[in-house]
N, C-alpha and C positions, 0 to 999 in steps of 0.2 A: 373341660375344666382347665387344661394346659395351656388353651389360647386364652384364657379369659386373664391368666395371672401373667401371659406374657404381654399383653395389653395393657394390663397394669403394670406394670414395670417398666414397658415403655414409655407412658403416659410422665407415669415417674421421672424416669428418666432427663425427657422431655421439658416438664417443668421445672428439674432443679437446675438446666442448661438454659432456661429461657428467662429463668430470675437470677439467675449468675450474668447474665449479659445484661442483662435491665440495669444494674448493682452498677457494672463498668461501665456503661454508656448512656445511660437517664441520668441526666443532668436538671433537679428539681430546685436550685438554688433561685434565689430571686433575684432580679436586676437589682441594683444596689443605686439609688444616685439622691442627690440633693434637692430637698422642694424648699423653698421659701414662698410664705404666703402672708400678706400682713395680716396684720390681727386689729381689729376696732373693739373699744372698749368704753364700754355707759359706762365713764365716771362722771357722776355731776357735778 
């Protein structure tokens, strides 16, 4: 039973130090830049 809760703990562990790193170094922003595109329009 002692190894099962140390396992989890480490698991734990492990994942609040692997979404802690994700947080400072995952960079999910988007490229940012300018489109122009003409536009046609039916007016009769």
């Amino acid at each position: 039973m002692g190894r099962i809760i140390k396992a989890f703990l480490l698991l734990v562990i492990l994942g609040f130090l692997g979404l802690t790193v994700y947080a400072y170094l995952g960079d999910l922003s988007p490229v940012q830049g300018e489109v122009k595109k003409p536009v046609v329009l039916n007016a009769d």
